[in-house]
C-alpha positions in Angstrom: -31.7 177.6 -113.2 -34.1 175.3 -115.5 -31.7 172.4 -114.0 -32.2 173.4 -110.3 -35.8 173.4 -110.3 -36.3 170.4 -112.3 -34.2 168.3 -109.7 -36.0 170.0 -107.2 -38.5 169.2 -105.1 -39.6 173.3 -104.6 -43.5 173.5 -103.7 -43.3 176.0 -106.9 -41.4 173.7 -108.7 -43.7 173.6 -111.8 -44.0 177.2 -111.9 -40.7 177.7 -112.1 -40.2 175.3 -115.3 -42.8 177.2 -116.4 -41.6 180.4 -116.0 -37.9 179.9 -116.6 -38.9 178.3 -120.2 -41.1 181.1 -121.1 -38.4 183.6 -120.3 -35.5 181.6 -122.2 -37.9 182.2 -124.9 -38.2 186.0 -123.9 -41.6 185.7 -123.2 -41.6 188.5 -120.4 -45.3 189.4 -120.8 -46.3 187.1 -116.8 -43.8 189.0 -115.3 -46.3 191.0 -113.4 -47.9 187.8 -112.5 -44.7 185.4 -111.8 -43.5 188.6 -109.4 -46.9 189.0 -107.4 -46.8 184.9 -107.1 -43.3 184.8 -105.1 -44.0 188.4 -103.6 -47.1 186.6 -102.4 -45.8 183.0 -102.2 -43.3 185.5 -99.3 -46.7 187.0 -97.4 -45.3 189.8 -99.4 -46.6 193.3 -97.7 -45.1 196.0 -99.6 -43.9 196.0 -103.4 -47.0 194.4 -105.8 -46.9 194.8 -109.3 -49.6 196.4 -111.2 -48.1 196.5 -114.6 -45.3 195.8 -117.1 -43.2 199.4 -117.9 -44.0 200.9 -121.2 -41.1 200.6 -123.7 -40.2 204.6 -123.4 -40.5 203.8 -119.2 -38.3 201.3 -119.4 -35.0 202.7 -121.0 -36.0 205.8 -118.9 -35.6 203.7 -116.0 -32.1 202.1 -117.8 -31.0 205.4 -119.0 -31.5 207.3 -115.1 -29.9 204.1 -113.4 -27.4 202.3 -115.3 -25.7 204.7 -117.7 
């Protein structure tokens, strides 16, 4: 995906490089903010994130829906 924005010409472009490197580094923690950029990038209406899951949230959420 790093390859598709970088020989892109995306209005985003550099905030996709941007993003894409920090999370091949998982660096996850501007997921809230990458999200409500494209949600709002999308005259997004419904679905904003407020906040990153809690570790105990989050393999809630894994355990109730994937296993």
């Amino acid at each position: 995906m790093i390859d598709t924005a970088e020989e892109s010409s995306y209005e985003y472009r550099d905030f996709y490089i941007e993003t894409l490197e920090a999370w091949q580094d998982d660096h996850f923690d501007n997921a809230v903010e990458v999200h409500n950029t494209i949600w709002n990038a999308n005259n997004g209406t419904v679905g904003k994130a407020y906040g990153l899951m809690s570790e105990s949230e989050e393999s809630a959420y894994i355990e109730r829906h994937f296993e």
